[in-house]
C-alpha positions as CSV (number, residue, x, y, z in Angstrom):
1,X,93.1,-85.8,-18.2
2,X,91.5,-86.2,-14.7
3,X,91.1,-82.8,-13.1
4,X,91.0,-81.6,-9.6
5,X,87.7,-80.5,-7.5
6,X,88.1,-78.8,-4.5
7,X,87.9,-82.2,-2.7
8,X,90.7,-83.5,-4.7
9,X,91.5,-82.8,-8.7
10,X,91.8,-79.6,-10.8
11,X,88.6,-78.9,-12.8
12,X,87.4,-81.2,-15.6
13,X,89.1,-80.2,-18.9
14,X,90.7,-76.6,-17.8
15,X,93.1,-76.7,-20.4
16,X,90.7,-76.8,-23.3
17,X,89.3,-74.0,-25.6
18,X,85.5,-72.5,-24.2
19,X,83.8,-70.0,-24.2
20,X,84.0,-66.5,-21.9
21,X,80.8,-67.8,-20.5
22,X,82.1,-71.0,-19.7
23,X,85.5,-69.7,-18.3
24,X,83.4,-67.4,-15.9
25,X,81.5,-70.0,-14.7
26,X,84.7,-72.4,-14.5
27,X,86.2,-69.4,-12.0
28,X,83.8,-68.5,-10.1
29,X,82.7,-71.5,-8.5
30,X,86.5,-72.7,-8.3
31,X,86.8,-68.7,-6.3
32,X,86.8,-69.7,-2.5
33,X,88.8,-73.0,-3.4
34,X,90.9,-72.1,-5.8
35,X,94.4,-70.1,-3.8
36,X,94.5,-73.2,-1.2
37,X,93.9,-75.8,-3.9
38,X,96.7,-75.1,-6.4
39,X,99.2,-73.7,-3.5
40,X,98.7,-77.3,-2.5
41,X,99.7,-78.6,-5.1
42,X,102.9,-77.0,-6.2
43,X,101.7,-73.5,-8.3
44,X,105.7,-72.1,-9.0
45,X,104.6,-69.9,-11.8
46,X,103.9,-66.6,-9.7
47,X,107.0,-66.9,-7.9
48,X,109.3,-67.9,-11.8
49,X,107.3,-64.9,-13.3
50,X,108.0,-62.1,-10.6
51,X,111.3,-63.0,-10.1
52,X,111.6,-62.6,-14.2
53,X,110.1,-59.5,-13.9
54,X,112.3,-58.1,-11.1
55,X,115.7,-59.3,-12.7
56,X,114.8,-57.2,-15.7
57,X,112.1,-54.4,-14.6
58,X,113.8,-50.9,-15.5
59,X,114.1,-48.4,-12.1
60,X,111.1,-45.7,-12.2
61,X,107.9,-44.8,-10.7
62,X,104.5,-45.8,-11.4
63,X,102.4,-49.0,-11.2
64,X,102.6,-52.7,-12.8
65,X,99.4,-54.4,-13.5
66,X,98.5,-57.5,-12.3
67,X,96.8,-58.3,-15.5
68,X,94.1,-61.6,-14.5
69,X,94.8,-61.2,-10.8
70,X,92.6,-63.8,-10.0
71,X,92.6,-64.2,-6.0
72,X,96.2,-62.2,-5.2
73,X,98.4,-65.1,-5.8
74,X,100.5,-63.4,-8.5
75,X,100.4,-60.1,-6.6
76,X,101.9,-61.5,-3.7
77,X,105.0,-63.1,-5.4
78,X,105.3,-60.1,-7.1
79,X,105.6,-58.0,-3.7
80,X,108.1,-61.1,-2.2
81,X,110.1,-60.6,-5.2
82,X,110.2,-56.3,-4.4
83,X,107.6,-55.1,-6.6
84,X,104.9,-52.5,-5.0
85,X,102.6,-50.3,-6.5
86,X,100.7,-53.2,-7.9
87,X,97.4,-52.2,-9.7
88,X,95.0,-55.2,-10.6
89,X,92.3,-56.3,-12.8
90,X,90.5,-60.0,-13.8
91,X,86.7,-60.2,-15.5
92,X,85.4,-62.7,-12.8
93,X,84.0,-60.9,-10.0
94,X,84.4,-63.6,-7.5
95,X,87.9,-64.1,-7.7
96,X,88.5,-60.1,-7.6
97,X,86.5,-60.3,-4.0
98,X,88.6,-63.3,-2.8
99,X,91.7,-60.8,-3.8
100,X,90.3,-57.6,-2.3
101,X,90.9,-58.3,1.6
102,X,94.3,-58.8,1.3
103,X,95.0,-55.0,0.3
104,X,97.7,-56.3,-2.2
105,X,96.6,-53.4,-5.0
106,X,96.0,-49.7,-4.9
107,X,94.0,-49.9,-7.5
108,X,91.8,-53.5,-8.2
109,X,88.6,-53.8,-10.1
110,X,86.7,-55.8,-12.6
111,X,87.4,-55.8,-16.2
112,X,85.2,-56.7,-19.1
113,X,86.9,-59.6,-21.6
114,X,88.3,-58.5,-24.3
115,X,88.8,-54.6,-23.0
116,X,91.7,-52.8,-21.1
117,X,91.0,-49.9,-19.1
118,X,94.1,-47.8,-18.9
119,X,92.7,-44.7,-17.3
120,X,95.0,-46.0,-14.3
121,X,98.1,-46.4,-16.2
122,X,100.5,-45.8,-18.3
123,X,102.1,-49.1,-16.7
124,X,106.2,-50.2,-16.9
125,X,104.7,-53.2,-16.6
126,X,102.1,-55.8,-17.2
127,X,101.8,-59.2,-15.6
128,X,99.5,-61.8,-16.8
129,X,100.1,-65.4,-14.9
130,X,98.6,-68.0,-16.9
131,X,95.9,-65.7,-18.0
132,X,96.6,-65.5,-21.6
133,X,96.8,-69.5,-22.3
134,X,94.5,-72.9,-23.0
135,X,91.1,-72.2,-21.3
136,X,91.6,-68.9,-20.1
137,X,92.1,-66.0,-22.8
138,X,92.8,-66.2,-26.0
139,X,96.4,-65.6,-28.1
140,X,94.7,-61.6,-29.4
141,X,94.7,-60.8,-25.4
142,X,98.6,-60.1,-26.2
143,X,97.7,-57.4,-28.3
144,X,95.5,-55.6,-25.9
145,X,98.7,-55.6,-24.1
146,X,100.7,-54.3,-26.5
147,X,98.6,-51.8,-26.8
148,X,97.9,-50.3,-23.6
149,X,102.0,-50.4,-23.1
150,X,104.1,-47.4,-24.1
151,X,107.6,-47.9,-25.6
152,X,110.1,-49.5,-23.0
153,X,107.7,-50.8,-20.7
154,X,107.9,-54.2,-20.2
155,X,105.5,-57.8,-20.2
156,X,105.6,-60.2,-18.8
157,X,103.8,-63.9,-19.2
158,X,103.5,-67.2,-19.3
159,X,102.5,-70.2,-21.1
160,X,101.6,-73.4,-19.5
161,X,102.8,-76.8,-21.8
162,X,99.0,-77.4,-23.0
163,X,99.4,-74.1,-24.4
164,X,103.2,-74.8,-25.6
165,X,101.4,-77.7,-27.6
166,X,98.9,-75.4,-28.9
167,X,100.8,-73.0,-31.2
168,X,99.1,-70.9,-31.9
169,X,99.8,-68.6,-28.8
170,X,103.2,-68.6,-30.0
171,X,102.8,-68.3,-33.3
172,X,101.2,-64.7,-32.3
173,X,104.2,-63.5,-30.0
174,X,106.7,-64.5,-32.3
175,X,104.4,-61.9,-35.2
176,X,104.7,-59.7,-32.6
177,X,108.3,-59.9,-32.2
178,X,108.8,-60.4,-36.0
179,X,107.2,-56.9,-36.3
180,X,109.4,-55.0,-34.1
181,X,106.3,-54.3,-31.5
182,X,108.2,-56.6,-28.9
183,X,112.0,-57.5,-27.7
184,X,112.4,-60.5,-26.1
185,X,114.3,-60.1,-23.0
186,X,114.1,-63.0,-20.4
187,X,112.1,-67.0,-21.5
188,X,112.7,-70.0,-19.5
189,X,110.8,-73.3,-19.1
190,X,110.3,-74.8,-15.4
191,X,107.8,-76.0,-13.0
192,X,104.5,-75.1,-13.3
193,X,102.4,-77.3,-11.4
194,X,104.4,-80.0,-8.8
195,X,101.2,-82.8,-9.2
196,X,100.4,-83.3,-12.9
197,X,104.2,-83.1,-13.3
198,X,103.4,-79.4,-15.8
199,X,105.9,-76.8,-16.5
200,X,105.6,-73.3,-18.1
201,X,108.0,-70.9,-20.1
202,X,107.8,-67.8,-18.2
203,X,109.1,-65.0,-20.7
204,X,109.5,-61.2,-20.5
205,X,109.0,-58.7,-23.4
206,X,110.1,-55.2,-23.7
207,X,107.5,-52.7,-25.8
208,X,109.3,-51.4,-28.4
């Protein structure tokens, strides 16, 4: 499908399978552009995700993580929808520095793919908005979830309809949940993005 650039489409083939390298790239020119660009264009995932989050989010201390935090758009639907303490974390240092003005996190820094650093945690939750799907991180990124969670704490995600159609980033939550590692508390399908007419199931987990 026809993409846009900044000037008017999404970027040429976002929801295919690439490389780390390539995704970096992909995000880090798209950084300055990117919050206005899919605001624009109807983005309702942040807002269907934190609201998820809150209906089912246990009370307690200590910090979620906004896991892929990108510029701060997830963090700030997760703030409208009551959530504070917000830690965050995303490999591409030029989205991290769009996010870091706005003083959404206590804690934000710059991960390397494929690792978790936990030294801030332990977490009750862990938000990842479109991260883990087509194009962006692969299905195994749930595991490094999984594992940074302790029992009871919750996650929370979402998968976009290119990476529905996929299958296999379903086919390794439901192992997960087949195992006993997960409990499926909260999945829905609804808008994603308003002009390529998208949607998204938005689903919450609880570590068990």
């Amino acid at each position: 499908m026809t993409q846009d650039t900044p000037e008017g489409v999404l970027k040429p083939q976002l929801w295919v399978e690439r490389t780390v390298e390539e995704t970096q790239a992909v995000y880090t020119e798209w950084a300055k552009s990117y919050e206005a660009e899919v605001s624009a264009r109807g983005y309702h995932t942040p807002r269907r995700i934190a609201e998820a989050l809150a209906a089912h989010l246990p009370a307690g201390d200590g910090p979620i993580l906004d896991f892929g935090c990108g510029t701060g758009l997830s963090g700030i639907a997760l703030r409208s929808a009551g959530i504070s303490a917000l830690h965050g974390t995303d490999i591409n240092a030029a989205m991290v520095n769009e996010a870091r003005p706005k003083g959404i996190y206590e804690t934000l820094w710059v991960s390397e793919p494929g690792v978790l650093d936990i030294s801030h945690g332990p977490y009750r939750a862990i938000v990842a908005t479109g991260v883990i799907s087509l194009g962006a991180a692969p299905p195994e990124t749930l595991d490094i979830l999984i594992d940074a969670l302790d029992p009871g704490a919750l996650v929370a995600l979402s998968y976009n309809d290119p990476t529905l159609a996929h299958g296999g980033f379903d086919a390794n939550l439901d192992g997960h949940i087949e195992a006993n590692q997960l409990e499926l508390l909260f999945r829905e399908h609804g808008p994603h993005l308003d002009d390529v007419n998208m949607g998204s199931d938005v689903i919450v987990l609880k570590r068990l």
